[in-house]
N, CA and C of each residue as an Amber inpcrd file, in Angstrom:
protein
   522
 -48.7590000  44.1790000 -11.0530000 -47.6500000  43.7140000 -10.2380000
 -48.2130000  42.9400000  -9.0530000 -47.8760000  41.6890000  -8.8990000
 -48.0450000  41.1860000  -7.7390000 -47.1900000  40.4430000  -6.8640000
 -47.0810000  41.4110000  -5.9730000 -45.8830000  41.3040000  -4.9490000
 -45.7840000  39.8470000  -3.5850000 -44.9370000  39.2880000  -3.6830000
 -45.3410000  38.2490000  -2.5420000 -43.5270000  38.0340000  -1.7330000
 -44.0290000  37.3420000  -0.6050000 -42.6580000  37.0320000   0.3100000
 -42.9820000  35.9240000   0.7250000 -41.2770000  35.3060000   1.1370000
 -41.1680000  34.3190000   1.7530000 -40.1020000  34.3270000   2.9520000
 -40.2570000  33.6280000   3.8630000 -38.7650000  33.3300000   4.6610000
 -37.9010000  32.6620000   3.7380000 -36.7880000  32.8990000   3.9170000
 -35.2310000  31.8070000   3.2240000 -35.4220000  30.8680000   4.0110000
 -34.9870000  29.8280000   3.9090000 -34.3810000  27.9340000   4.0840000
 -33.2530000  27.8200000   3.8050000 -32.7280000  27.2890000   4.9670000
 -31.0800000  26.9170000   4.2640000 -31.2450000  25.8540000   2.8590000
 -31.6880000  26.0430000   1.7840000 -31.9220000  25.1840000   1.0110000
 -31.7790000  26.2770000  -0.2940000 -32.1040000  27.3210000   0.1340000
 -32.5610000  28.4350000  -0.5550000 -30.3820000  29.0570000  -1.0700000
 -29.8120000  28.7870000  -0.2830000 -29.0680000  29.4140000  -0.3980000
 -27.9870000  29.4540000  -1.6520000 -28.3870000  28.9050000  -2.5260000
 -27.7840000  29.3690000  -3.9300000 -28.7760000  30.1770000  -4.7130000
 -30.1420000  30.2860000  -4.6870000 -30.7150000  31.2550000  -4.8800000
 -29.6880000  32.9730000  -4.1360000 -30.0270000  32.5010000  -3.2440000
 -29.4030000  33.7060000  -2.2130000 -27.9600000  34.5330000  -2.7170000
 -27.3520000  33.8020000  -2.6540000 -25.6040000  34.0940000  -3.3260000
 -26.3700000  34.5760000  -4.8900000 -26.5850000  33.6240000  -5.4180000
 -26.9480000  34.5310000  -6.9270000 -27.6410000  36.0780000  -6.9940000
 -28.7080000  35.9160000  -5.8660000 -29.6070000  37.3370000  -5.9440000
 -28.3400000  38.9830000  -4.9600000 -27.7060000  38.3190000  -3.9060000
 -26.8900000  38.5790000  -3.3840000 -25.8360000  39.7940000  -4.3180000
 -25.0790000  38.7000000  -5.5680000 -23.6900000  39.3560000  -5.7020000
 -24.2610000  39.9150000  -6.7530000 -25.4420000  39.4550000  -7.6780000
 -25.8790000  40.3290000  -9.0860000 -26.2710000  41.8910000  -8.2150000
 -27.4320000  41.6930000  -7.0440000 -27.6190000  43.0700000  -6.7550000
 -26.6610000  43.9600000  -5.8780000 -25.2760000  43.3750000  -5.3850000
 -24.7300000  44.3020000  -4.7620000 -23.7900000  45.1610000  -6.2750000
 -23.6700000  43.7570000  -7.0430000 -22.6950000  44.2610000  -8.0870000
 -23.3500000  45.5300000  -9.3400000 -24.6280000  45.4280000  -8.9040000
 -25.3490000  46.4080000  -9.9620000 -25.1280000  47.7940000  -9.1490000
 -25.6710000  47.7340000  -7.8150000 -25.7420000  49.1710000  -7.2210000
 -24.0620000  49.9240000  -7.2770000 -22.9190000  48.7380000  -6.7500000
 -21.7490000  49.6490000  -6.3810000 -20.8550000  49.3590000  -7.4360000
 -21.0810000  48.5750000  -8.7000000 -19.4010000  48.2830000  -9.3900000
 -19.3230000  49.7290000  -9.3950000 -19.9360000  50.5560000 -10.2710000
 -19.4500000  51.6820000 -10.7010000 -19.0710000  52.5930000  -9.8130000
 -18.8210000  52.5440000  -8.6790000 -17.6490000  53.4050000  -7.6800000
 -17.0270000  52.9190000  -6.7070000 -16.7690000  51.4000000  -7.1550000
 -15.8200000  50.9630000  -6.5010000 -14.4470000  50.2260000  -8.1260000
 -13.4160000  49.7510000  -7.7400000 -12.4100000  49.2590000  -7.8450000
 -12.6210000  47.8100000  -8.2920000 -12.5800000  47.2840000  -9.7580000
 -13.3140000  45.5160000  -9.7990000 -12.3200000  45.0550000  -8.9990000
 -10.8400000  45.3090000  -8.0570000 -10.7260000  44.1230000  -7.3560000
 -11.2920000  44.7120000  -5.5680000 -11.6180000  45.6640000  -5.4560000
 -12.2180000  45.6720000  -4.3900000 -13.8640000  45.2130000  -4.3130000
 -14.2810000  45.6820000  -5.4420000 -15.4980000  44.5850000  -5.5840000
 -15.7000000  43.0560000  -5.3320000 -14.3130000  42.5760000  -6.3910000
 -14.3740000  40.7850000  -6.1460000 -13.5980000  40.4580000  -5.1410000
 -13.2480000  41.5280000  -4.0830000 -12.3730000  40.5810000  -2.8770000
 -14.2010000  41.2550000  -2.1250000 -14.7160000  41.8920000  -2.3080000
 -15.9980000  42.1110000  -1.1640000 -16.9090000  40.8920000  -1.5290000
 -17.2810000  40.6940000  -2.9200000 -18.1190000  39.7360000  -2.9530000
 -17.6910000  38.4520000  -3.0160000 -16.2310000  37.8590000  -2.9510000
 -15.8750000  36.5620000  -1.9260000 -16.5450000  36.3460000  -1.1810000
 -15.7180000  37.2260000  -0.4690000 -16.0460000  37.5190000   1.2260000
 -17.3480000  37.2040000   1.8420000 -18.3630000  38.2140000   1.0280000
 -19.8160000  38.0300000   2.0330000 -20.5460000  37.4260000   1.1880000
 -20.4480000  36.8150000   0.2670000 -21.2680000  35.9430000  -0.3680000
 -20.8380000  34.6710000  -1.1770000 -19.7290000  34.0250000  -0.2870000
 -19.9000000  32.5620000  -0.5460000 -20.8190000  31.7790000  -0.0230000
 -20.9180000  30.7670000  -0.5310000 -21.9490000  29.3170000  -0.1290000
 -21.8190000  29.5850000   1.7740000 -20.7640000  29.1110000   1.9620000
 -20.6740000  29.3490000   3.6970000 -20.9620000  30.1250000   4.5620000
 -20.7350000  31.4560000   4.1410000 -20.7530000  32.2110000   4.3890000
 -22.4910000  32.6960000   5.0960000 -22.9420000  32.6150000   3.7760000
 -24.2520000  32.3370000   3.4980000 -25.2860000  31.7410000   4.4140000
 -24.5260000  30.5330000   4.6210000 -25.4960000  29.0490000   5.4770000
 -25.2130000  29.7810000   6.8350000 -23.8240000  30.1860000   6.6920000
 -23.5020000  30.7500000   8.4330000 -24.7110000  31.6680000   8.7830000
 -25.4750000  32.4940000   7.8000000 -25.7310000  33.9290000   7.7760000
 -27.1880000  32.8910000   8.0380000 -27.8060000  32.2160000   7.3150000
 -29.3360000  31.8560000   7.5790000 -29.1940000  30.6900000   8.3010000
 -27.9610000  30.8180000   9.1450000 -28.7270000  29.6670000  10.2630000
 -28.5620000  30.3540000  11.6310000 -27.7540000  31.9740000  11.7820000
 -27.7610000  32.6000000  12.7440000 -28.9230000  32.9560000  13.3400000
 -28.7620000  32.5460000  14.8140000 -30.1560000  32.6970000  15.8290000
 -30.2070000  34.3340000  15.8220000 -32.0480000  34.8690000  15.5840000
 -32.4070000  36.1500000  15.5330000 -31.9850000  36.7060000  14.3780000
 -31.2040000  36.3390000  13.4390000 -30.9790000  36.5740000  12.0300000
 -32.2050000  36.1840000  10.8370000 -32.7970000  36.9180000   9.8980000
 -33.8020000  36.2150000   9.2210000 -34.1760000  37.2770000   7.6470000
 -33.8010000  35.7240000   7.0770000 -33.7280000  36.5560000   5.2700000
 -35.1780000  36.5070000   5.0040000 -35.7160000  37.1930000   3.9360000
 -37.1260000  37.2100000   3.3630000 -36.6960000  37.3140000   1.7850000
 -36.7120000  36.6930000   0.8400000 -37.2680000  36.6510000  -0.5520000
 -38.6140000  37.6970000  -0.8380000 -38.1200000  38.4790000  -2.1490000
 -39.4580000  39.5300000  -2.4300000 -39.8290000  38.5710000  -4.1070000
 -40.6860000  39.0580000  -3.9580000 -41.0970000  38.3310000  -5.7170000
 -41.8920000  39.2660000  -6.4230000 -41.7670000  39.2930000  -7.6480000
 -42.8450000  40.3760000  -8.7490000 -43.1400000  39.4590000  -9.4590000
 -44.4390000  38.9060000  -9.4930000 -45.0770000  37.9610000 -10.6290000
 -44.0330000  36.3400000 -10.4300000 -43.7540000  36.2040000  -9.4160000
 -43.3550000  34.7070000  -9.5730000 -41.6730000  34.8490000  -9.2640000
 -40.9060000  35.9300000  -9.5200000 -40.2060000  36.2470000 -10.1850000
 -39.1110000  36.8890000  -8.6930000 -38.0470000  35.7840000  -8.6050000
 -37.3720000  36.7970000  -7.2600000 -36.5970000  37.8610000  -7.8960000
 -36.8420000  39.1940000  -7.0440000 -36.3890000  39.9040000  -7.4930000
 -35.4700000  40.9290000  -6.2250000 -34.8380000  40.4550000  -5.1210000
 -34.4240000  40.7920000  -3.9580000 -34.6040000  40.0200000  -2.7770000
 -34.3780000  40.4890000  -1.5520000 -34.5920000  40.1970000  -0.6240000
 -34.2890000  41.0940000   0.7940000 -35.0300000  40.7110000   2.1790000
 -34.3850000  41.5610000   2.7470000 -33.4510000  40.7740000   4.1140000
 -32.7890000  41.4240000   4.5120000 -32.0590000  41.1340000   6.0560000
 -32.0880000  41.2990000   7.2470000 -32.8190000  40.8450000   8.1890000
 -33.4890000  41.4550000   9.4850000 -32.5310000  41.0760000  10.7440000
 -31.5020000  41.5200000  11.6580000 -31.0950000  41.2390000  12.6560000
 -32.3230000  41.6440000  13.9360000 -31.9730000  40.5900000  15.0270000
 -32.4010000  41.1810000  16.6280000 -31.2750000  40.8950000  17.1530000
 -31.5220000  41.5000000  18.6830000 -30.5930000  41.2840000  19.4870000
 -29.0900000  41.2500000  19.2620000 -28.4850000  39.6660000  19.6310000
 -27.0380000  39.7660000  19.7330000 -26.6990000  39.6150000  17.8420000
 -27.7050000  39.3720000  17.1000000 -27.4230000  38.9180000  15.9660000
 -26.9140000  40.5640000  15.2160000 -27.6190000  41.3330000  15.9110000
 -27.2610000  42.9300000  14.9940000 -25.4750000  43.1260000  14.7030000
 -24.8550000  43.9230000  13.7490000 -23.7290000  43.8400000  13.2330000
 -23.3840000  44.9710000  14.2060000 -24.2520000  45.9850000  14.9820000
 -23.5860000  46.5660000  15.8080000 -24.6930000  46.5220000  17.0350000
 -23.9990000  46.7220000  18.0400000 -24.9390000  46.6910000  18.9630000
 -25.7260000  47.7650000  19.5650000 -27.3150000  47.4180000  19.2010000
 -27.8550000  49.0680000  19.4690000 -28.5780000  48.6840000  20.5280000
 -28.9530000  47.8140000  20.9500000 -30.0800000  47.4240000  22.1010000
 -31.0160000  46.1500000  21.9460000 -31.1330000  45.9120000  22.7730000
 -32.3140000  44.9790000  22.8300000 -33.7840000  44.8710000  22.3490000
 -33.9330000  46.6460000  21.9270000 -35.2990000  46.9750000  21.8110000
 -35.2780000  47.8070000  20.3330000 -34.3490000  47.2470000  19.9110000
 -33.8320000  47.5440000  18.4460000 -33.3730000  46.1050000  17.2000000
 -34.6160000  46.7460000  16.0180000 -34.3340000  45.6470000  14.7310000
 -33.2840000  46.2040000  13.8830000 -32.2650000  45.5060000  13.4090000
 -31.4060000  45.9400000  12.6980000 -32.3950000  45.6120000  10.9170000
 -31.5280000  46.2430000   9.9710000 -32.7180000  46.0650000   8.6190000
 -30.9280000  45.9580000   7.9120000 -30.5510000  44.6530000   8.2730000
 -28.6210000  44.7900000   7.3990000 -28.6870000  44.9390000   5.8210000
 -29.5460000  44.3400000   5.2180000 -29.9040000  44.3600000   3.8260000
 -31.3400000  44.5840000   2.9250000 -31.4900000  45.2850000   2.2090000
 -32.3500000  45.3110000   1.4670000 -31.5270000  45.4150000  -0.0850000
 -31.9570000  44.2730000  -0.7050000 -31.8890000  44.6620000  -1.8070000
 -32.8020000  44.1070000  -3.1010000 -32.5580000  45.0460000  -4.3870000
 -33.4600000  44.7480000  -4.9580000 -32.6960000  44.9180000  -6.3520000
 -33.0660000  44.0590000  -7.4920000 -32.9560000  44.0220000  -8.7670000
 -32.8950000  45.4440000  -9.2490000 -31.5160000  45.2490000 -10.2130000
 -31.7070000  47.2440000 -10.6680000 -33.4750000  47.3150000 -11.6130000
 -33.4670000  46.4130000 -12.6120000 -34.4480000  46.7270000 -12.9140000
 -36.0470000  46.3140000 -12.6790000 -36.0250000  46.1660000 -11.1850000
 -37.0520000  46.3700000 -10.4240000 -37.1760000  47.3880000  -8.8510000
 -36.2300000  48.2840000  -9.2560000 -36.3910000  49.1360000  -8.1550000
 -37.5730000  50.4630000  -8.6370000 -38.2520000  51.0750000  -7.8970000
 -38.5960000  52.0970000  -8.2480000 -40.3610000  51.6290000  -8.4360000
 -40.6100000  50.9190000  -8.3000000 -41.6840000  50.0650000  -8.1070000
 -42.6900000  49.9190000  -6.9630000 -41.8800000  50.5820000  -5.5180000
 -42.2530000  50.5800000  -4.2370000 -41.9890000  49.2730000  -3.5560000
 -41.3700000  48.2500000  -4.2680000 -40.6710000  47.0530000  -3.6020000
 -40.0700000  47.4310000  -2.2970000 -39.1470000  48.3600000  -2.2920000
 -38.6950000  49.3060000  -1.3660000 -39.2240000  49.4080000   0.4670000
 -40.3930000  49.9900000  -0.6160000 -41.5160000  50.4120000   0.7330000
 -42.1470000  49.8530000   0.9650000 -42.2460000  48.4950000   0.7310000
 -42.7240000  47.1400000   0.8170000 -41.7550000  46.2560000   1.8750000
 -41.1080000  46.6620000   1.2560000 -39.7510000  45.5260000   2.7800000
 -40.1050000  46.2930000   4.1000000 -38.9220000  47.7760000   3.4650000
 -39.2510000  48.6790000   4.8860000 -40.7840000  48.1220000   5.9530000
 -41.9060000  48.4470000   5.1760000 -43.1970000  47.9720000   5.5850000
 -43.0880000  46.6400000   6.3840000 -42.2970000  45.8330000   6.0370000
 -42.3430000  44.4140000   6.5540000 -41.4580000  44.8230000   7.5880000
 -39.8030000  45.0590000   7.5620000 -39.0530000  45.6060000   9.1410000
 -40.1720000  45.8380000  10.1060000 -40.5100000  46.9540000  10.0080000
 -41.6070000  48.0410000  10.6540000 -42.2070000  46.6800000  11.3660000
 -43.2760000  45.8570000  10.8010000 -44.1650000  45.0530000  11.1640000
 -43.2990000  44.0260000  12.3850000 -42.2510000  43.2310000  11.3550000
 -41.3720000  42.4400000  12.0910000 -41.1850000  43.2760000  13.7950000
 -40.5650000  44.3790000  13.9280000 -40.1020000  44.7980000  14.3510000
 -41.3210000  44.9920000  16.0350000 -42.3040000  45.6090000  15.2710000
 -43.7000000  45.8990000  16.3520000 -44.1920000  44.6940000  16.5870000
 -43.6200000  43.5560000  16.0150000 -44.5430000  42.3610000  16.5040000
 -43.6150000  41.5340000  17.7950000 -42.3650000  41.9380000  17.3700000
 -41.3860000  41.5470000  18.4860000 -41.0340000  42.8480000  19.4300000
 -41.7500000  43.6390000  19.7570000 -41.9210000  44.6570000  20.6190000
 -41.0690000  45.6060000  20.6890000 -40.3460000  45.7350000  19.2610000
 -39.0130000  46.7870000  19.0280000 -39.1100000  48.0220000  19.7770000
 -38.1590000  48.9960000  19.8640000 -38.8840000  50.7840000  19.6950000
 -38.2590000  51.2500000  18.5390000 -37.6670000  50.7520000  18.2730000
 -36.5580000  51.6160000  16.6060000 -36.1810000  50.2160000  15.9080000
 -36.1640000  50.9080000  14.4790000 -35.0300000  49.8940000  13.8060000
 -34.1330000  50.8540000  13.1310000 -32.7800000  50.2440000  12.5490000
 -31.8380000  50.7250000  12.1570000 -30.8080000  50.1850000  11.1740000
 -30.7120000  51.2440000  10.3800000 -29.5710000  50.2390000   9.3230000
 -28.3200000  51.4850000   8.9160000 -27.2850000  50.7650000   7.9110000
 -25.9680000  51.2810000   7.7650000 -26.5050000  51.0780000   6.1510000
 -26.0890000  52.7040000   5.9180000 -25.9830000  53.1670000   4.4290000
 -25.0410000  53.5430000   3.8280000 -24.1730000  53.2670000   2.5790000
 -22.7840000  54.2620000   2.6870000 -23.1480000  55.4240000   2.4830000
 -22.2950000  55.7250000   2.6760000 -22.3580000  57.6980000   2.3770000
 -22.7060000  58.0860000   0.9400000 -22.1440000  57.5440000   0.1750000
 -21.9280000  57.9840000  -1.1150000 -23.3480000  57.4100000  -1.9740000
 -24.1610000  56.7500000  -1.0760000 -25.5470000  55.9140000  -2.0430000
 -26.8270000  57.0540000  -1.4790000 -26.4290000  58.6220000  -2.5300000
 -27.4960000  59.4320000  -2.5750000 -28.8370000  59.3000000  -2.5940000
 -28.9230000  58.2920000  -3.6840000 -30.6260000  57.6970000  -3.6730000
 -31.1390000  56.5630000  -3.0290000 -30.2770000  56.1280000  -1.6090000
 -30.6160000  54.8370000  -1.1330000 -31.0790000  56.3020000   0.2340000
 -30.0560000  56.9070000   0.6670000 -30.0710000  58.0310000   1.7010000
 -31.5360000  58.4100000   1.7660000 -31.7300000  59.5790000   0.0740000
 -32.6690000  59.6890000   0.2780000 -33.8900000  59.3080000   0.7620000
 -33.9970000  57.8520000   0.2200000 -35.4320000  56.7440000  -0.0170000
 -35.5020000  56.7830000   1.4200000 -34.3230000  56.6200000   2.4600000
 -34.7370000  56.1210000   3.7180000 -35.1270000  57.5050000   4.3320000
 -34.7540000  58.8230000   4.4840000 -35.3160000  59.7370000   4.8900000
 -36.6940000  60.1040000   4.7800000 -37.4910000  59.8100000   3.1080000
 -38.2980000  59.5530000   2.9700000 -39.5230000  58.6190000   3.7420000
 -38.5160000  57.7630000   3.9700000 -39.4890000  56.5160000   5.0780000
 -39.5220000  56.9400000   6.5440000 -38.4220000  57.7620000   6.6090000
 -38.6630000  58.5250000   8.0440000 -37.4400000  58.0810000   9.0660000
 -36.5500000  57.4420000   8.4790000 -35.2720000  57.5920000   9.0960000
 -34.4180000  58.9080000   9.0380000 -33.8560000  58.6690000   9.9920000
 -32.8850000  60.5020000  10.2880000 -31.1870000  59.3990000  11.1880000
 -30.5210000  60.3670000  10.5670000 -28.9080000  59.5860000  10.7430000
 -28.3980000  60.6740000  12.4540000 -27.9090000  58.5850000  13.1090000
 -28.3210000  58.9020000  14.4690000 -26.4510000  58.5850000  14.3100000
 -25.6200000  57.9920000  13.2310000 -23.9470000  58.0390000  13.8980000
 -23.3420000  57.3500000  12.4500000 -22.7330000  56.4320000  12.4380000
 -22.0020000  56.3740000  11.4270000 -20.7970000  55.0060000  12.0300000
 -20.3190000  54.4650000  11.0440000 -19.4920000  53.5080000  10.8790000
 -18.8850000  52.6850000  10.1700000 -17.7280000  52.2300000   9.8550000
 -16.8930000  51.7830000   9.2810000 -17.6250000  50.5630000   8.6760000
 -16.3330000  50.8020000   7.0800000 -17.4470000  49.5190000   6.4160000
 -16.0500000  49.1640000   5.2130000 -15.3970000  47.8550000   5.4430000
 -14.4750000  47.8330000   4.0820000 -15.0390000  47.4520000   2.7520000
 -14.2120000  47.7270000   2.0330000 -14.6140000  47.3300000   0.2700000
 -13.1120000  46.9470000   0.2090000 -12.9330000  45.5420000   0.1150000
 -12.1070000  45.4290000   0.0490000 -10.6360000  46.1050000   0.7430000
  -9.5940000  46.4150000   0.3630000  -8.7880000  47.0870000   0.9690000
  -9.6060000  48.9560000   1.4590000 -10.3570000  48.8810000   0.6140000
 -10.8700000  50.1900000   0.9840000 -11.9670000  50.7660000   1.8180000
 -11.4770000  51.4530000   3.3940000 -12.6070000  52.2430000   4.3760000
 -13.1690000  52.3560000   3.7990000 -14.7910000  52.3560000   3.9610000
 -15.7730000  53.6370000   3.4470000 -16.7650000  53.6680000   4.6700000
 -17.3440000  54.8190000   5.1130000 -18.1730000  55.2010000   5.8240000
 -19.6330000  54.9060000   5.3440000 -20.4830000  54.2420000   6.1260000
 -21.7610000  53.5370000   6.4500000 -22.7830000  55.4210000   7.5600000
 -23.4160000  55.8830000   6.9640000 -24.0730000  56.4350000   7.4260000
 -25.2650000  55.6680000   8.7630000 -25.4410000  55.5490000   9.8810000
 -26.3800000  54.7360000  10.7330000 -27.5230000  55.3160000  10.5140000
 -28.5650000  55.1010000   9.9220000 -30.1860000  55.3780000  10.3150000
 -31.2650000  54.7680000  11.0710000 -31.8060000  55.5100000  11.6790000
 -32.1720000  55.0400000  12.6110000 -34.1010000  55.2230000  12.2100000
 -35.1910000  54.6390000  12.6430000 -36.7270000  55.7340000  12.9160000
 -36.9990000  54.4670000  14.1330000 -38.0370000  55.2780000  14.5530000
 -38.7920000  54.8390000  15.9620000 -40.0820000  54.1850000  14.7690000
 -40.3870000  52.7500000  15.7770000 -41.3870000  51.8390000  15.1110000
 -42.5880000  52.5020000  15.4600000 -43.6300000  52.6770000  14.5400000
 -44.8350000  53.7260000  14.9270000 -44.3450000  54.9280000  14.0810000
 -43.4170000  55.3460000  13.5090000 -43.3290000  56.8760000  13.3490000
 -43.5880000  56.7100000  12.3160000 -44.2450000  57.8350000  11.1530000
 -44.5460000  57.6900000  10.1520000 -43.4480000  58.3670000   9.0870000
């Protein structure tokens, strides 16, 4: 396996939307609603949407690759760019995702690894992201990495609430 990254380009962004709605649609069709699915993946993953998202200042996508081969990407907020506001001295991590059948690989702990870095190189003290509740083996993976759930927040699927677990770890902690 040989793993490599890139920054996104607004150029990139039909790559993006494609890698986007295949991997949100693999992890959640099956407990959500197909029209709360296709009114969510309108929504956050049209073309515009998109360009809006990689041309936001302190916002910044990364492409993962296995053998040539994109297979995810991740989502890094700072500052005012974070979806909630935790501080100044806090990286948000809004997305990670990865191909169903390339998870389990340590791709995973490979991004995380990159936040972490991102994060200590711009003089973070924590980073933090929103998990739903109901994604047992996403929960886990991040406890594993050494996040611990610091609050919680609202997240639609379409017409439907669902609760976003907040995790939080301090940059340095193992």
């Amino acid at each position: 396996m040989t793993i490599t990254m890139r920054k996104c380009q607004l150029d990139d962004v039909q790559q993006l939307k494609e890698v986007s709605i295949t991997t949100f649609y693999e992890t959640f069709q099956a407990q959500n609603s197909p029209e709360n699915m296709q009114a969510y993946l309108a929504k956050a993953f049209h073309t515009e949407q998109l360009e809006k998202e990689l041309t936001t200042a302190h916002s910044t996508f990364y492409f993962i690759y296995d053998q040539e081969e994109l297979v995810g990407y991740l989502k890094v907020n700072m500052d005012e760019a974070q979806s909630e506001q935790m501080g100044d001295d806090s990286l948000e991590i809004e997305r990670i995702y990865i191909r169903n059948g390339h998870q389990g690989k340590g791709l995973g702990n490979y991004l995380i690894d990159k936040a972490v870095a991102i994060a200590a190189a711009q003089g973070k003290a924590s980073i933090w992201l929103g998990v739903w509740e109901k994604n047992e083996p996403a929960i886990g993976f991040y406890q594993k990495m050494g996040f611990r759930q610091t609050g919680a927040h609202s997240f639609y699927m379409g017409d439907e609430e669902q609760i976003d677990i907040i995790m939080t770890k301090a940059v340095g902690a193992i």
